[in-house]
C-alpha positions in Angstrom: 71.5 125.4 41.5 69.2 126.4 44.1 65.6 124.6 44.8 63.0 125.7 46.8 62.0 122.9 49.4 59.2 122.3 52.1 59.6 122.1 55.4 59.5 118.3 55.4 61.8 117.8 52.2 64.4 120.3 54.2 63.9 118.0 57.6 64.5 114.9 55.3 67.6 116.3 53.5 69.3 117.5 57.3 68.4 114.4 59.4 71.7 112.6 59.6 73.7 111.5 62.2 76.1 113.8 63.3 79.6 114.1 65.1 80.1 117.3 66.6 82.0 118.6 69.8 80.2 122.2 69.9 76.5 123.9 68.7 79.2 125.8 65.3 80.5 122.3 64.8 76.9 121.0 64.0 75.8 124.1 62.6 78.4 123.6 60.3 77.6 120.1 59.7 74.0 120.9 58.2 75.4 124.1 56.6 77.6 121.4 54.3 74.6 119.0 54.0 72.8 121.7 52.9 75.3 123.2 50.1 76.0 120.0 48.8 72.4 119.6 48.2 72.1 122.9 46.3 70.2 124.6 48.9 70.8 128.5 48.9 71.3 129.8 52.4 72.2 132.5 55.1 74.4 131.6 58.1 73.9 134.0 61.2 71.9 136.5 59.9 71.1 139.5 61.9 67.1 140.0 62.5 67.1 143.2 64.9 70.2 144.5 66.4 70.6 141.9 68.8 69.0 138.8 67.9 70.4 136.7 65.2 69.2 133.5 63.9 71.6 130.2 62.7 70.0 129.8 59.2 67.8 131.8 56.6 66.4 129.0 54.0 64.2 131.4 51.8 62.0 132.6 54.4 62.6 129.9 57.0 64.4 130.6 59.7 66.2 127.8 61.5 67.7 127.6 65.0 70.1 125.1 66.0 70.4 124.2 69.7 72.3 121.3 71.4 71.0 122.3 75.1 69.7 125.2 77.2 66.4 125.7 79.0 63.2 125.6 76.8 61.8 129.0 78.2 64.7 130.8 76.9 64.4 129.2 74.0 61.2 130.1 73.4 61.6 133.7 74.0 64.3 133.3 71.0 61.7 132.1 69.0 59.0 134.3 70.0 61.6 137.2 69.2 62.3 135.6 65.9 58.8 135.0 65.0 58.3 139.0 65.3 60.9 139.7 62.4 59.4 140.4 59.0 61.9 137.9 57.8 60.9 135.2 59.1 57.6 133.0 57.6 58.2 129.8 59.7 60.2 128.9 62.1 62.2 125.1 62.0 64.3 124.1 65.5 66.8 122.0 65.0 67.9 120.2 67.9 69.9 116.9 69.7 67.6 117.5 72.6 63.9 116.0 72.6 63.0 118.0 75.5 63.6 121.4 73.5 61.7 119.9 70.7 58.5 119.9 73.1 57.5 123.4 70.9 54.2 124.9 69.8 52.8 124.5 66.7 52.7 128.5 65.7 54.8 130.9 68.0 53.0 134.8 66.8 51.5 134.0 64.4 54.4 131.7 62.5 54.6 128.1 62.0 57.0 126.3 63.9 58.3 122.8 63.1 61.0 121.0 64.7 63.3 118.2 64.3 65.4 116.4 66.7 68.4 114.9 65.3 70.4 111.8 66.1 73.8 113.0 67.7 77.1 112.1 68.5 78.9 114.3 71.0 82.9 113.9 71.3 
């Protein structure tokens, strides 16, 4: 069955602690969470011919990222937020500096949430 959730119901549902050894391992993680709650979703979907986002949730896209630099990340997101796909925008992340986002990235809302990890 698939059910249609806010933002904040989807940040409630994913926010777990997690035991992971690589970004697909924890991808895969919420990507379980997520079908064992019933929630329809799309793993590495293709936006434009070279960007492609972790998650589609309806029209949420969500990107999952353990580390990197915050201005690349938000040139993803900026690029992300341009696709006709995409409605808002949810980061996912281990890392409370990357979670240090705007509000609204073109026009989209952005939300994020920083997750409790455990790296092998």
């Amino acid at each position: 069955m698939a059910m249609a959730l806010t933002v904040a119901e989807l940040c409630r549902l994913i926010h777990d602690y997690y035991t992971f050894d690589t970004e697909t391992e924890l991808q895969i993680g919420i990507s379980r969470r997520l079908q064992a709650a019933g929630v329809h979703h799309r793993r590495e979907v293709q936006l434009t011919p070279t960007d492609r986002i972790d998650f589609m949730i309806g029209k949420l896209g969500a990107e999952v990222k353990t580390k990197g630099s915050r201005s690349a990340l938000l040139r993803q997101l900026h690029r992300y937020a341009k696709s006709e796909e995409v409605e808002a925008l949810l980061l996912i992340t281990t890392s409370p500096p990357l979670a240090r986002i705007p509000d609204e990235i073109a026009g989209v809302p952005v939300h994020s949430l920083v997750l409790t990890a455990c790296l092998i």
